[in-house]
N, C-alpha and C positions, 0 to 999 in steps of 0.2 A: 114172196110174201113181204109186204112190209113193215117195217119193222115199228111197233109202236110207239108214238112219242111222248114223254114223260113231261107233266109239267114242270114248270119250273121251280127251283126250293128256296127261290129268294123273288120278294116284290124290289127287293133294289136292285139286287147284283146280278151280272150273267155267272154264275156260277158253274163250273164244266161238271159234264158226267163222271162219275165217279173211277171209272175207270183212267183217268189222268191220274190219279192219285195211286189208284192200284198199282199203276208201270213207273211208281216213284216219282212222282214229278210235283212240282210246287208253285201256287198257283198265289199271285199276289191282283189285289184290286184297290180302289180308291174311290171319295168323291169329296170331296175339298179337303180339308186334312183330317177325314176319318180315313184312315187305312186299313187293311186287314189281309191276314197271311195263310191259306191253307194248305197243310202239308202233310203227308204220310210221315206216323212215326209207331213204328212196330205194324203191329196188327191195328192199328186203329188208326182214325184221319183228325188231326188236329188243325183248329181255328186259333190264331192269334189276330190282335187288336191293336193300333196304336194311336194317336193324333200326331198333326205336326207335320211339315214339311219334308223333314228328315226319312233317308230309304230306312227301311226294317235290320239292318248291322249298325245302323247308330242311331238306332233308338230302343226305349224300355217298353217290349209288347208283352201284353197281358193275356195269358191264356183264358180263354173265353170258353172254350170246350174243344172236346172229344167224341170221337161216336165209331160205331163201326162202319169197314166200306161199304155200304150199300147205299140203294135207293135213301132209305128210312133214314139211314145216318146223315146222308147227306142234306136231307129235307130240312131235322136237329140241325144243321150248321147253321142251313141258309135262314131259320127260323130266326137262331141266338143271334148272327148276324144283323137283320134286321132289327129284334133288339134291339142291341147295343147302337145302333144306328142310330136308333129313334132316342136312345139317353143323351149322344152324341148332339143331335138337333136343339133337344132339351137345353142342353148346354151350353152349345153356339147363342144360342137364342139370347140366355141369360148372361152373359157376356164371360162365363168361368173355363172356353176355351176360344184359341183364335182359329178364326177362319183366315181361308188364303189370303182373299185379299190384307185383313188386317194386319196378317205376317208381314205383307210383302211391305206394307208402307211401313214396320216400324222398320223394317230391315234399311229401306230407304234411309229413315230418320237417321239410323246409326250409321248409314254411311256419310253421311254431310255433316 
């Protein structure tokens, strides 16, 4: 019998079944420098946040939520994810964070 497929709990991210997180495991994503970090911590699966170039140990991630292992919980992540995603956009837009490209040129800048 087959087994049935669960939609997906984010319109942006491939997010994994919740069972990666159950056998401990830690799942990180991206899409220009919005980052975001999922991780099992106790009984419950936790979402962190960041912008920036920079990997998730040098950088300041902001907890965005919490939820239990399940279907439902993981739904809550990919939900809050998107979210934050779309303030992320908001923000790119208004020039109050940088996107890749603009990093890479000031990086340029500062190197010449």
């Amino acid at each position: 019998m087959p087994q049935e497929r669960r939609k997906k709990v984010s319109k942006h991210f491939d997010i994994p079944d919740v069972s990666l997180f159950t056998e401990g495991n830690t799942f990180t994503g991206s899409e220009n420098t919005f980052n975001f970090r999922i991780c099992p911590d106790g009984d419950r699966i936790r979402a962190q946040v960041w912008y920036g170039m920079k990997c998730y140990d040098l950088s300041e991630a902001a907890e965005v939520c919490d939820a239990e292992p399940t279907y439902e919980g993981m739904t809550h992540i990919g939900e809050t994810l998107d979210a934050e995603y779309e303030k992320y956009k908001e923000k790119l837009g208004a020039g109050e964070v940088e996107g890749r490209r603009t990093y890479i040129e000031r990086k340029q800048e500062q190197d010449n």
